[in-house]
Every structure is written in C-alpha cells, then in structure tokens.
BARODREN-93451 format. One record per residue (C-alpha): residue number from 0; residue in one letter; chain; x, y, z. Coordinates in Angstrom, 3 decimals, padded with zeros to 6 digits. Example, Ala and Ser with C-alpha at 12.3 -4.5 7.8 and 13.67 -1.06 7.14 Angstrom:
% residues 2
VEXFI, 0, A, A, 012.300, -004.500, 007.800
VEXFI, 1, S, A, 013.670, -001.060, 007.140
//
This chain:
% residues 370
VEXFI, 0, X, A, 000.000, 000.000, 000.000
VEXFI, 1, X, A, 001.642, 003.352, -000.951
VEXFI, 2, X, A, 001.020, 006.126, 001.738
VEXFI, 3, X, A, 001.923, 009.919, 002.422
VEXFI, 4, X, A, 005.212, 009.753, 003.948
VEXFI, 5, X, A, 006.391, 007.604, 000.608
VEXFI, 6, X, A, 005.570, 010.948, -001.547
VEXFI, 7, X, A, 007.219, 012.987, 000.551
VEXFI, 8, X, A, 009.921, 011.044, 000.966
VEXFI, 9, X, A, 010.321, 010.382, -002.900
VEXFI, 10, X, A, 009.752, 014.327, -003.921
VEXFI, 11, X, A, 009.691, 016.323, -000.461
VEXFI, 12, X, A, 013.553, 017.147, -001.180
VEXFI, 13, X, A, 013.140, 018.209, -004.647
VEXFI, 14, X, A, 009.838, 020.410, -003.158
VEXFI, 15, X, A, 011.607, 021.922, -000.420
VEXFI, 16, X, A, 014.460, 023.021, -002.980
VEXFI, 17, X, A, 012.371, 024.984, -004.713
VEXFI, 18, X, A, 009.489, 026.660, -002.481
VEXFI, 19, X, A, 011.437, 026.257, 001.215
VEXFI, 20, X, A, 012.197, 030.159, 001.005
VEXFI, 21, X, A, 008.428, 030.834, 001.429
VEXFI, 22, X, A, 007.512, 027.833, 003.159
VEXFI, 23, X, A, 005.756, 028.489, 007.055
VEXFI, 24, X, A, 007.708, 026.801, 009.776
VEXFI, 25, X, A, 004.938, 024.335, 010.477
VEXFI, 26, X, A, 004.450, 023.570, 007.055
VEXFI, 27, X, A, 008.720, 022.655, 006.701
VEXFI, 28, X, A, 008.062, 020.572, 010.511
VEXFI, 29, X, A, 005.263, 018.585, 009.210
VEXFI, 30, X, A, 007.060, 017.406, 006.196
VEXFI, 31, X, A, 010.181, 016.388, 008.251
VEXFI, 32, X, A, 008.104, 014.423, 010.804
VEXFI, 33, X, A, 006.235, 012.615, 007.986
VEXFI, 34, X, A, 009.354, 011.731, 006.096
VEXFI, 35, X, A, 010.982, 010.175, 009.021
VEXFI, 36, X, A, 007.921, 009.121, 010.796
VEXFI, 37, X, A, 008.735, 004.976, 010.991
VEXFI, 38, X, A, 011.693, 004.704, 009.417
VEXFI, 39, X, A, 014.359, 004.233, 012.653
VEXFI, 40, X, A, 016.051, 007.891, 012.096
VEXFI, 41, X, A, 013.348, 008.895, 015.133
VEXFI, 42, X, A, 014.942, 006.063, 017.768
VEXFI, 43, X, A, 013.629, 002.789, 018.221
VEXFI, 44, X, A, 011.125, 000.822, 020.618
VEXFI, 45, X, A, 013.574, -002.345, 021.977
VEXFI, 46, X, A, 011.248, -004.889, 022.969
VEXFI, 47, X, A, 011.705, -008.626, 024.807
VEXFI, 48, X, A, 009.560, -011.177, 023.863
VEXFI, 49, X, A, 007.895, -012.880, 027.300
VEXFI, 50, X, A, 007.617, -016.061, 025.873
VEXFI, 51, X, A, 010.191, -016.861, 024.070
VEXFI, 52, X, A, 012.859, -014.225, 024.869
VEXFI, 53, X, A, 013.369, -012.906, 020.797
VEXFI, 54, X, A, 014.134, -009.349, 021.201
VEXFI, 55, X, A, 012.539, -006.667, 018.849
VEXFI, 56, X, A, 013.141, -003.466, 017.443
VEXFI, 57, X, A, 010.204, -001.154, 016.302
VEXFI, 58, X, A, 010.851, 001.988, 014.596
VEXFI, 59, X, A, 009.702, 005.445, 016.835
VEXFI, 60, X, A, 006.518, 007.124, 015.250
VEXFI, 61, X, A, 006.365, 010.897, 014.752
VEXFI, 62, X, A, 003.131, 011.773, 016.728
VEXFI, 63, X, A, 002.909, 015.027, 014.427
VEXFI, 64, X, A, -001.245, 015.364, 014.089
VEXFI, 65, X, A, -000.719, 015.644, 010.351
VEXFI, 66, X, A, 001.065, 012.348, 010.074
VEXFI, 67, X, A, -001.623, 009.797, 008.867
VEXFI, 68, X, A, -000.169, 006.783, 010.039
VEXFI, 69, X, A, 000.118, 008.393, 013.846
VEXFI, 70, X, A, -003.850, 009.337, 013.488
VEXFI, 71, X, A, -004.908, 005.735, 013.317
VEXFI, 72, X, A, -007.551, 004.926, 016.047
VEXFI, 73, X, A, -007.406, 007.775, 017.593
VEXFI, 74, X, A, -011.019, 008.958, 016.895
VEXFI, 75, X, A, -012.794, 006.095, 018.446
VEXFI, 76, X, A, -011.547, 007.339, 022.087
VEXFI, 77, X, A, -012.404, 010.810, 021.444
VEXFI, 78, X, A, -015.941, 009.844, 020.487
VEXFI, 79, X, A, -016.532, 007.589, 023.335
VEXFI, 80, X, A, -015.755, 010.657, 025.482
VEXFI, 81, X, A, -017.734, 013.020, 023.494
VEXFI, 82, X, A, -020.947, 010.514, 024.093
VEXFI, 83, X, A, -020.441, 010.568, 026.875
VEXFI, 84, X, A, -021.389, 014.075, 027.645
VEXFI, 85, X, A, -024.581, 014.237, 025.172
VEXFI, 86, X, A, -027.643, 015.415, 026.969
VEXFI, 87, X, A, -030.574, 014.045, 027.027
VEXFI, 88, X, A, -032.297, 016.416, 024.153
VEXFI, 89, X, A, -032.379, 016.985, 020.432
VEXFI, 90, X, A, -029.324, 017.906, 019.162
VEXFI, 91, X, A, -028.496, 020.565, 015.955
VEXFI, 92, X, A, -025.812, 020.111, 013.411
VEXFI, 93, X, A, -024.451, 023.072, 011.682
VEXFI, 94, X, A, -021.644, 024.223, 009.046
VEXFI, 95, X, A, -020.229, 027.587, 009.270
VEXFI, 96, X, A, -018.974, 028.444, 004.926
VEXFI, 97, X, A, -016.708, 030.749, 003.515
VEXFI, 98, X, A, -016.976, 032.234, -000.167
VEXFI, 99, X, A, -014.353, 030.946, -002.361
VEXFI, 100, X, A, -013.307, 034.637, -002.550
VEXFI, 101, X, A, -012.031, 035.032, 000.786
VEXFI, 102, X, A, -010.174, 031.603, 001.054
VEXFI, 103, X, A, -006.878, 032.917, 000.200
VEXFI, 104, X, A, -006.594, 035.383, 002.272
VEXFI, 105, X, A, -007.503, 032.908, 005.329
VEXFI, 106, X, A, -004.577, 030.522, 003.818
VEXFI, 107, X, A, -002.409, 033.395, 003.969
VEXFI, 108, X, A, -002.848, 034.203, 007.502
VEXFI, 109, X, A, -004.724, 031.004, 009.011
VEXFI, 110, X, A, -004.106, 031.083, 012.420
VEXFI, 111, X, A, -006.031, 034.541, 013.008
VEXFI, 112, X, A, -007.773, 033.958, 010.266
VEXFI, 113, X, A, -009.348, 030.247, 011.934
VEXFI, 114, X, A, -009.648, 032.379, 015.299
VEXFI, 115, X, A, -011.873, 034.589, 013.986
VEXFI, 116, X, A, -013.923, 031.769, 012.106
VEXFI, 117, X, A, -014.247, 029.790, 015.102
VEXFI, 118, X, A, -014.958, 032.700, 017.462
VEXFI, 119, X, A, -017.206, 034.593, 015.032
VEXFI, 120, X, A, -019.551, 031.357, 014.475
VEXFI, 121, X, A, -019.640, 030.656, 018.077
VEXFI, 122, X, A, -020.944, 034.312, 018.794
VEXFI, 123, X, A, -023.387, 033.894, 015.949
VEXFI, 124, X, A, -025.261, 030.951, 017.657
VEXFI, 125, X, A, -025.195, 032.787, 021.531
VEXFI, 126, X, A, -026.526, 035.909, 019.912
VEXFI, 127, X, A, -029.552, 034.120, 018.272
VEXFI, 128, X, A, -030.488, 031.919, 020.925
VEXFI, 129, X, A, -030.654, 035.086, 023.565
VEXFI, 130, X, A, -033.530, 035.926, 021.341
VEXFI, 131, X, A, -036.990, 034.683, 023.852
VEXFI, 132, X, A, -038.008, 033.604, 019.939
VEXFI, 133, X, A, -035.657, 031.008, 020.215
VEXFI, 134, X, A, -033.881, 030.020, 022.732
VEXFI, 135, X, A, -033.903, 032.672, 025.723
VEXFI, 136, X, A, -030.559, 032.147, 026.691
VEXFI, 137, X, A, -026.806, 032.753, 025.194
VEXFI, 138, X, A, -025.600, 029.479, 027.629
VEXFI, 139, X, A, -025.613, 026.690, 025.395
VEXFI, 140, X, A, -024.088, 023.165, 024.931
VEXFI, 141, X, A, -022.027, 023.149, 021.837
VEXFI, 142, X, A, -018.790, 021.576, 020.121
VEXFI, 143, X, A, -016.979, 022.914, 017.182
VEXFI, 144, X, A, -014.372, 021.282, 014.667
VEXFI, 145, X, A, -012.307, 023.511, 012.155
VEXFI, 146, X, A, -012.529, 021.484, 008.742
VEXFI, 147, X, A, -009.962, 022.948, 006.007
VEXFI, 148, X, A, -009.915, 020.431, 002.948
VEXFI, 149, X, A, -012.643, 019.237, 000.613
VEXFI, 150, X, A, -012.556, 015.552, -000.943
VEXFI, 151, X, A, -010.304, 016.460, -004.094
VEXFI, 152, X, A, -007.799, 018.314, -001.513
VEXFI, 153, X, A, -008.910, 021.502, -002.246
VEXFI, 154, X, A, -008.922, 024.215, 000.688
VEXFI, 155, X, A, -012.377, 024.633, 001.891
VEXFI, 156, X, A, -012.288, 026.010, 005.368
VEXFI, 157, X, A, -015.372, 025.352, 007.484
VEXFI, 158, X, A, -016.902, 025.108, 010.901
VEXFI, 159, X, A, -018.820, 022.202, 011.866
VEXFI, 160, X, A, -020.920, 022.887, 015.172
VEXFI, 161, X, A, -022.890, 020.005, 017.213
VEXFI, 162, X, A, -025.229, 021.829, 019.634
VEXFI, 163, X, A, -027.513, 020.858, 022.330
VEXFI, 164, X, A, -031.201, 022.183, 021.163
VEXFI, 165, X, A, -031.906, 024.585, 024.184
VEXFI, 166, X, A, -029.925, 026.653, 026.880
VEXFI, 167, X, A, -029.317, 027.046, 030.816
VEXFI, 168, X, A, -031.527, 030.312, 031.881
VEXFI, 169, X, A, -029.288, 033.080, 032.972
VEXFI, 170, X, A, -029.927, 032.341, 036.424
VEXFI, 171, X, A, -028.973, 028.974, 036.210
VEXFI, 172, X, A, -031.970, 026.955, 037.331
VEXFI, 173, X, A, -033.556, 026.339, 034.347
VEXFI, 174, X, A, -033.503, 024.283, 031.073
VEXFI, 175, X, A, -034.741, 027.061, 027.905
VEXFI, 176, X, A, -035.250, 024.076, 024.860
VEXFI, 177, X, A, -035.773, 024.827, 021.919
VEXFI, 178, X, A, -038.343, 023.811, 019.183
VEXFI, 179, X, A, -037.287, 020.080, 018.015
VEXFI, 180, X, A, -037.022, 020.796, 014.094
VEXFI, 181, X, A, -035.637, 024.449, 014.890
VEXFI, 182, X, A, -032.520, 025.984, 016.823
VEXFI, 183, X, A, -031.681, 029.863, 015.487
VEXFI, 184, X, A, -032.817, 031.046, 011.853
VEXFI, 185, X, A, -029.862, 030.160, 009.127
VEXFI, 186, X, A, -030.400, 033.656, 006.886
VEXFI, 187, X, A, -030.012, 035.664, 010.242
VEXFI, 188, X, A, -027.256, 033.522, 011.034
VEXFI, 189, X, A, -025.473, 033.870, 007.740
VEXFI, 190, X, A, -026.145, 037.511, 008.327
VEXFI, 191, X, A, -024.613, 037.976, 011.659
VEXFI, 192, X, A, -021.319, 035.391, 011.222
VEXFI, 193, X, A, -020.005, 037.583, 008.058
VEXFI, 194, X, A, -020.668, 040.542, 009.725
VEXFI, 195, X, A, -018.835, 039.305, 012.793
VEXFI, 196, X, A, -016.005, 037.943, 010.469
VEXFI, 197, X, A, -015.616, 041.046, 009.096
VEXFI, 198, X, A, -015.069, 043.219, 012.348
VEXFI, 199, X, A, -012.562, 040.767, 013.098
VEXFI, 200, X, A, -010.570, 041.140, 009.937
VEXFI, 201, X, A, -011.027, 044.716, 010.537
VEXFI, 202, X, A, -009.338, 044.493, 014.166
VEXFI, 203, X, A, -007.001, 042.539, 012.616
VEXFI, 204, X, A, -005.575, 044.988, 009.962
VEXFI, 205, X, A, -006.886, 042.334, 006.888
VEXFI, 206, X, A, -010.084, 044.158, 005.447
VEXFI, 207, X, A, -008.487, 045.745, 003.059
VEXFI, 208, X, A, -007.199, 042.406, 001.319
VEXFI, 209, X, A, -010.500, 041.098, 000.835
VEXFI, 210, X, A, -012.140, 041.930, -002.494
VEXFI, 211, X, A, -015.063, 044.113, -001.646
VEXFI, 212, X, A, -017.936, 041.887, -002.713
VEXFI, 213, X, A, -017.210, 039.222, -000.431
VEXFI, 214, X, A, -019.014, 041.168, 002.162
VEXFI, 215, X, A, -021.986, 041.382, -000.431
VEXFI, 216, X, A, -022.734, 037.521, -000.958
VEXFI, 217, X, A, -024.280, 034.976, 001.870
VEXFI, 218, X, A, -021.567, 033.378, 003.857
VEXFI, 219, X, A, -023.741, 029.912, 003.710
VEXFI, 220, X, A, -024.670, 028.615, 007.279
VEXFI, 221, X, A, -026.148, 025.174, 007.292
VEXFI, 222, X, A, -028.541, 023.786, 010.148
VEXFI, 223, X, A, -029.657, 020.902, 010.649
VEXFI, 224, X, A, -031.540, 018.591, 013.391
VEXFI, 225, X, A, -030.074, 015.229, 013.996
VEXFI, 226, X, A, -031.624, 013.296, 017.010
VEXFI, 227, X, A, -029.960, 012.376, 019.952
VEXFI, 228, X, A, -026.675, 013.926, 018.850
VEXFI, 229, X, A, -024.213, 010.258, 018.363
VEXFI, 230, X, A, -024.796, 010.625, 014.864
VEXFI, 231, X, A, -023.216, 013.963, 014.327
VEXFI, 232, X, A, -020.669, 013.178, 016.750
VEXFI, 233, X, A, -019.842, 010.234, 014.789
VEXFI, 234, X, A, -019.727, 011.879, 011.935
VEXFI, 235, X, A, -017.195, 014.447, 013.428
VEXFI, 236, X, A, -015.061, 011.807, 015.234
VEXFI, 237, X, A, -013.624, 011.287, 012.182
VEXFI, 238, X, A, -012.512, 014.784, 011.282
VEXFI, 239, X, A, -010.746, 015.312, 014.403
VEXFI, 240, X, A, -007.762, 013.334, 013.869
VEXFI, 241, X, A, -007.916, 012.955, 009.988
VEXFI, 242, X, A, -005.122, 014.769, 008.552
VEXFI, 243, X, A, -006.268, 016.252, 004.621
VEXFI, 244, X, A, -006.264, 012.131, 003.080
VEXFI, 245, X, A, -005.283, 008.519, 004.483
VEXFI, 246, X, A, -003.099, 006.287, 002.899
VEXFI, 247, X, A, -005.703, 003.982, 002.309
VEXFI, 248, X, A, -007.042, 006.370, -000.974
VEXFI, 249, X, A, -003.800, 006.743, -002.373
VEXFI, 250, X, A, -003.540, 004.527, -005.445
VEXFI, 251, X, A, -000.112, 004.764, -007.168
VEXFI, 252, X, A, 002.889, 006.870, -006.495
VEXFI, 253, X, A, 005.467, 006.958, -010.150
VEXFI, 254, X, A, 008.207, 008.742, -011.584
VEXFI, 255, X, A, 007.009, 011.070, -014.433
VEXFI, 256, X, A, 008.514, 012.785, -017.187
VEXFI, 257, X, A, 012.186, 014.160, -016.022
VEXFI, 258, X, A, 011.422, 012.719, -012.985
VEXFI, 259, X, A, 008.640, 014.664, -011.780
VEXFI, 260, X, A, 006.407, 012.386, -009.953
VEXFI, 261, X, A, 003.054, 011.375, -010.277
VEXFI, 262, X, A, 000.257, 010.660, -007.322
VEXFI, 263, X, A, -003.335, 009.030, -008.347
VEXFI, 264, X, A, -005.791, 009.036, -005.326
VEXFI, 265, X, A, -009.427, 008.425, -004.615
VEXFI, 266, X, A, -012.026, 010.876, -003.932
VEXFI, 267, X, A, -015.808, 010.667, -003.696
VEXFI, 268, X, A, -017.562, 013.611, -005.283
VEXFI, 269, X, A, -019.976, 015.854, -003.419
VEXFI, 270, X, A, -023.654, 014.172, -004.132
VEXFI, 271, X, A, -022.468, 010.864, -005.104
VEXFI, 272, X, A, -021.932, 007.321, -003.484
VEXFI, 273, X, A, -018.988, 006.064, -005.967
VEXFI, 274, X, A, -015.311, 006.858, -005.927
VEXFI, 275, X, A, -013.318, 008.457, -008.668
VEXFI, 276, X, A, -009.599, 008.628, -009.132
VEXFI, 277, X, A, -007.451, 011.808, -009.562
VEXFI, 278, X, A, -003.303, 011.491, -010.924
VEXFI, 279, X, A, -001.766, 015.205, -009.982
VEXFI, 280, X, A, 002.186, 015.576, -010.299
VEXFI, 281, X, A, 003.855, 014.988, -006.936
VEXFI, 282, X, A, 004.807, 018.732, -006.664
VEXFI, 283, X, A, 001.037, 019.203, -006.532
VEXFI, 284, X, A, 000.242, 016.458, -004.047
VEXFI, 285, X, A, 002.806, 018.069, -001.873
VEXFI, 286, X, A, 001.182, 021.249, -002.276
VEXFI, 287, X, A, -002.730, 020.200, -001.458
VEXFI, 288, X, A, -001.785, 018.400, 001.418
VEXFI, 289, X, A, 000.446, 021.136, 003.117
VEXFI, 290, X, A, -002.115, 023.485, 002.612
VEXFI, 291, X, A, -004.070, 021.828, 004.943
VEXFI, 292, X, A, -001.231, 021.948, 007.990
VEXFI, 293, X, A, -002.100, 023.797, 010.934
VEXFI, 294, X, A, -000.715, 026.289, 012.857
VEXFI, 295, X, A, 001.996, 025.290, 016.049
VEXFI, 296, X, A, -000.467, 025.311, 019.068
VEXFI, 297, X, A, -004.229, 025.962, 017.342
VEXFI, 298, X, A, -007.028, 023.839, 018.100
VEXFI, 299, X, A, -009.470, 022.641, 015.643
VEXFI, 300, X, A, -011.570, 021.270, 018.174
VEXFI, 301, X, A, -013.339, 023.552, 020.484
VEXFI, 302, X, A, -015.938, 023.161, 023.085
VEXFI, 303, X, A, -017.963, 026.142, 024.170
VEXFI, 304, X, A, -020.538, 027.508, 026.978
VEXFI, 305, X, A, -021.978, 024.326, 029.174
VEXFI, 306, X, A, -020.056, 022.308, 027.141
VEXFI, 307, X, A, -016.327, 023.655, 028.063
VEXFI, 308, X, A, -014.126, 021.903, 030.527
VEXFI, 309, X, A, -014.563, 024.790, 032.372
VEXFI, 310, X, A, -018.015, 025.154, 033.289
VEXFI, 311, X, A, -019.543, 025.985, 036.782
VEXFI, 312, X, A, -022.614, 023.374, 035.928
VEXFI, 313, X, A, -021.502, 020.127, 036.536
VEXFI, 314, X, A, -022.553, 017.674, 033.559
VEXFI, 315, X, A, -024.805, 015.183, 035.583
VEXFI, 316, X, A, -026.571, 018.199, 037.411
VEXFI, 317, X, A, -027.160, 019.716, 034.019
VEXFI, 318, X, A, -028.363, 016.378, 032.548
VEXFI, 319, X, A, -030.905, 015.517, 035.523
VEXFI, 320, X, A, -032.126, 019.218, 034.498
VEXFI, 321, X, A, -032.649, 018.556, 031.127
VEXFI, 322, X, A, -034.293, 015.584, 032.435
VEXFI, 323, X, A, -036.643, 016.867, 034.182
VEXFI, 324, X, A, -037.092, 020.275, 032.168
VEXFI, 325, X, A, -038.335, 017.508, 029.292
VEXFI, 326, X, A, -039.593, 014.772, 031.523
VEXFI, 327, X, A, -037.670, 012.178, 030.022
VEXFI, 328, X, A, -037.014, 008.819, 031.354
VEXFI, 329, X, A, -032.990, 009.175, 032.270
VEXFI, 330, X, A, -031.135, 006.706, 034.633
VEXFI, 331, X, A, -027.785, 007.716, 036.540
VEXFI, 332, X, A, -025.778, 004.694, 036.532
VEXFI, 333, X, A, -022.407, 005.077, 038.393
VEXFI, 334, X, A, -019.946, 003.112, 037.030
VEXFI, 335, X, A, -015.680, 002.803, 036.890
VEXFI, 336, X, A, -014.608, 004.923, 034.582
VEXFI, 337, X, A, -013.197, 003.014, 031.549
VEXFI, 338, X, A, -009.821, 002.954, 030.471
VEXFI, 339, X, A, -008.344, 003.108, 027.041
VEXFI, 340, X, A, -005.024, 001.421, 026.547
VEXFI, 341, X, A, -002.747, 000.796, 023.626
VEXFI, 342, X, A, -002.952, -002.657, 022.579
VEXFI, 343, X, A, 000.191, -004.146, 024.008
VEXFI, 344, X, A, 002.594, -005.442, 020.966
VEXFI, 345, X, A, 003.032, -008.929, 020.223
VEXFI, 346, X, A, 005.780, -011.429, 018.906
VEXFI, 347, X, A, 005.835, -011.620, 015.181
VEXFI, 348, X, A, 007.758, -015.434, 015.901
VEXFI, 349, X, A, 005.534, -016.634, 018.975
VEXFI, 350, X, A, 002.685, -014.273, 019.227
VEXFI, 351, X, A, 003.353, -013.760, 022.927
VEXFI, 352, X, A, 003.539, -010.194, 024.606
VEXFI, 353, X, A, 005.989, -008.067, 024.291
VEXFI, 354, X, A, 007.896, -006.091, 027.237
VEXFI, 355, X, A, 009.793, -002.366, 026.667
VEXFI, 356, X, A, 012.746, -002.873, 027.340
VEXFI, 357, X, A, 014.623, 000.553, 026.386
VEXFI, 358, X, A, 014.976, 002.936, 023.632
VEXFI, 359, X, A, 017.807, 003.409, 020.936
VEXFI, 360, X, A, 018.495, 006.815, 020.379
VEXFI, 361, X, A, 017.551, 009.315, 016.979
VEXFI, 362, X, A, 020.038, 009.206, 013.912
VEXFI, 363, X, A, 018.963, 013.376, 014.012
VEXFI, 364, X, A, 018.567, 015.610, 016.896
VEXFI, 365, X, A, 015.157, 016.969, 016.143
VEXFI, 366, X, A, 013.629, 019.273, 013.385
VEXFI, 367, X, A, 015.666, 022.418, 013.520
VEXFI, 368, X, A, 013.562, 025.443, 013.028
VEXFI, 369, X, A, 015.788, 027.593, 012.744
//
C-alpha cells in the first residue's frame, strides 16, 4: 500500500528546494516528521519477547497530528468521550462556509484567520439563541471542529458545530429548549457570522485584502436537526484526527517525465456514493496536502458555553435538568470509569507479549527550526 510519507519522501527534497524560502515553519516541521515518521532515524522501541525471549526493534513514530499513520484509532476514544457528555435532548448540526473569494486570504494568515472563524460562528449561535423567539438564553451546549480540505484536496475552510437544542436560563436553574425541528434562523445567522467575520478582519488589519464583494454575498450557514446527537458526533469523530487524506485512498505513487512524480488518489464527489480517481504531479500532491497543515499550538476542536471543561454546571446536574425540564425517562448509573489502553505489541515469531525494554536513540537531533 503506498502512503503519504512515501511521496514525501520520494519528492519532499526536490519540493523543499524549490518553495522552502516561502515555506511556514509548520508547514517545513510537518514534512520532516512525515518523512521520518517509521523509518528508525526517530529512535527505536527495543522490545523482549515474554515467551520466548526474541528481542525486537520497532521503529519510533512521529506523533505530528498531520502524520496519517500516527492518526490511526485515535477517533474512536475521542468519540466515546464526546458521548459521553450528550444530553438528554435533540441535538443541531451546523456548518459555518466561507466564499471561495475570501479563502486565500484565510490561507495566507490562518491562524487569526481560523480564530476569527471559530470565534465569530460561536458568537453567531449565543446571539440568536438570547432571542426569547428562540432560545432565551446565550448558555448553550455546543462543540466545534475547524474542517480545512474538501474531498479532491482543495482548501475549503469550514466550521462544523454540534449543539444541544436549548440553553441554561441566565440564572442557572432552568432548562430554555428549543423547538425540536428548529434551533436559530440560518439567513439571520449567515447575516450575523459575516458581519462578525468582518469586524474581526477589521481588528485585525486584513479588510483591506479582501475583495469588496465578499461582504456582499451569503456566507452559507447550514442547520440541521439530527436526534440524539451520536450521529453527528460520529460523523465528526472522524474529522478530528484525519489529517487532509489517508493512505488507504492513495492509489499509485510513479516517476514522471524528467522525474517529476506522479500521485493518483481516490475521492468521492460531493452528491455521489462512488469513488473516482485523480493522478496530480507529486509537486502538486505536496502542495494540497500542506495546505491543509495547521498552525503550532491551534485547536481545531473547540468546546464552548456548558459544554467547556470549564463550566460551573456540573454535567450530571445539568443532565438531571434537562431531564426533568423535558420529563424524560434518564437513569444515573455510576460506574468505573473506563480505560483506554494501547494494545500491548506482540511477537511476530511466537505471538506472545511483548515487554519495553529501552529505547535506541535518533540518527537526528530533532527538526531544527531555525
């Protein structure tokens, strides 16, 4: 199976040669760690078979969150978390969209840029549901993921939002819901976010390099219900820990022409169930998936209001309020928190368990930034 790291280790040298003078420092990072990722020059695991004694040595991973091989399984612990917190109500589903005018200028300068998106959207939903139309409250439940790629690899930057359908009063003592097929008006919505996007560009000296009739056309805002909220968290679980494409859709990596390279993948249009295949020069490759790395120390995943870590509601006081605000039939079961653990490594010879035993050291020192 070809993967990421075998493109850029192929034609990451040649790419760096030529764009590495305007490359971003995480962009330069991220294609080091991916290169290396696996391949011994990051240290080495030294394992001891318990059963038959065979020592083992298991190349270090990376852990950079663009790598895809160092995303695998990840996603499954994050949901089971994120389930865990669901309140007992309707849940809403929503995408925050940006005009295909404006998406340069948020590539150029994406860490403000996905601050203000984030921030701007969240403010849009607390606003609305204030209004005694249709919430009554600004204090709601809700979790948002930063989404920057579409399924070809182009840059698409979106918010997705999962909110709880109502709000804690002001006062804190009682549940506000909201209507079950209805959460804040999307045209009002689509209204308020650009407008709020567009202060913030403003505070952030950026107006000016956004073509004048972006602020003229909807910024698209997307609402939908979707039950009991798993299914949109499943749906997000995903996105969280995806980097721009897995290996698994990459068909064939070959030399080209004067040995430019060439990369086929999968993608599966928007509207349609089947798969279609897309051959790009490596150079190209290179440049739709770095596109898509984030800044050092942003996070995509955000969790606002009742929802944050930090909330003064405690979750099973606010669910036994929801509860009873919607007289649903809701048992507290106390139970041992589970644990996730890494499934412990096994003998390739015996198949018994394997024991750490040390580490070799890096070939390399680290990625020097400098």
């Amino acid at each position: 199976m070809h993967s990421v790291s075998e493109v850029f280790q192929r034609y990451g040298e040649a790419y760096r040669h030529k764009f590495a003078a305007n490359m971003p420092a995480d962009q330069l990072k991220a294609m080091w760690c991916i290169e290396n990722c696996q391949t011994g020059k990051l240290g080495r695991a030294v394992y001891a078979c318990q059963d038959c004694g065979q020592s083992h040595s298991v190349p270090r991973s990376c852990g950079n969150r663009h790598c895809p091989t160092c995303q695998t399984g990840k996603a499954q612990l994050w949901l089971e978390k994120q389930l865990s917190k669901l309140l007992p109500c309707p849940y809403f589903f929503l995408c925050f969209t940006v005009p295909q005018q404006a998406r340069m200028i948020l590539r150029a300068h994406p860490k403000d840029c996905y601050e203000a998106l984030m921030e701007a959207a969240a403010q849009t939903l607390m606003t609305l549901a204030s209004n005694p139309r249709h919430v009554g409250s600004r204090r709601l439940s809700m979790t948002a993921v930063l989404h920057t790629w579409g399924r070809d690899l182009s840059y698409n930057p979106h918010v997705h939002f999962v909110v709880a359908g109502g709000a804690l009063s002001q006062d804190g003592k009682r549940w506000l819901p909201s209507r079950v097929d209805f959460l804040v008006p999307v045209r009002a919505a689509s209204e308020l976010y650009r407008a709020k996007v567009r202060q913030a560009m403003r505070q952030l000296g950026l107006l000016d390099e956004f073509p004048p009739d972006v602020w003229n056309q909807p910024w698209v805002v997307h609402c939908q219900a979707v039950g009991d909220g798993q299914a949109a968290m499943k749906y997000l679980a995903p996105y969280v820990f995806r980097v721009a494409i897995s290996n698994r859709r990459l068909r064939s990596v070959q030399d080209g022409d004067e040995g430019q390279g060439q990369v086929k993948y999968d993608y599966r249009p928007v509207g349609s169930n089947k798969y279609r295949s897309i051959s790009v020069s490596a150079e190209e490759f290179i440049r739709r998936f770095l596109q898509h790395v984030l800044p050092k120390g942003f996070r995509k995943v955000r969790h606002y209001g009742l929802a944050a870590a930090r909330s003064p509601m405690q979750a099973e006081l606010l669910k036994w309020l929801v509860t009873v605000t919607l007289q649903l039939v809701y048992t507290l079961t106390v139970a041992a928190p589970r644990t996730h653990q890494k499934p412990q490594p096994k003998c390739q010879s015996c198949g018994g368990h394997l024991r750490l035993q040390g580490f070799i050291p890096a070939e390399c020192c680290g990625y020097d930034t400098s």
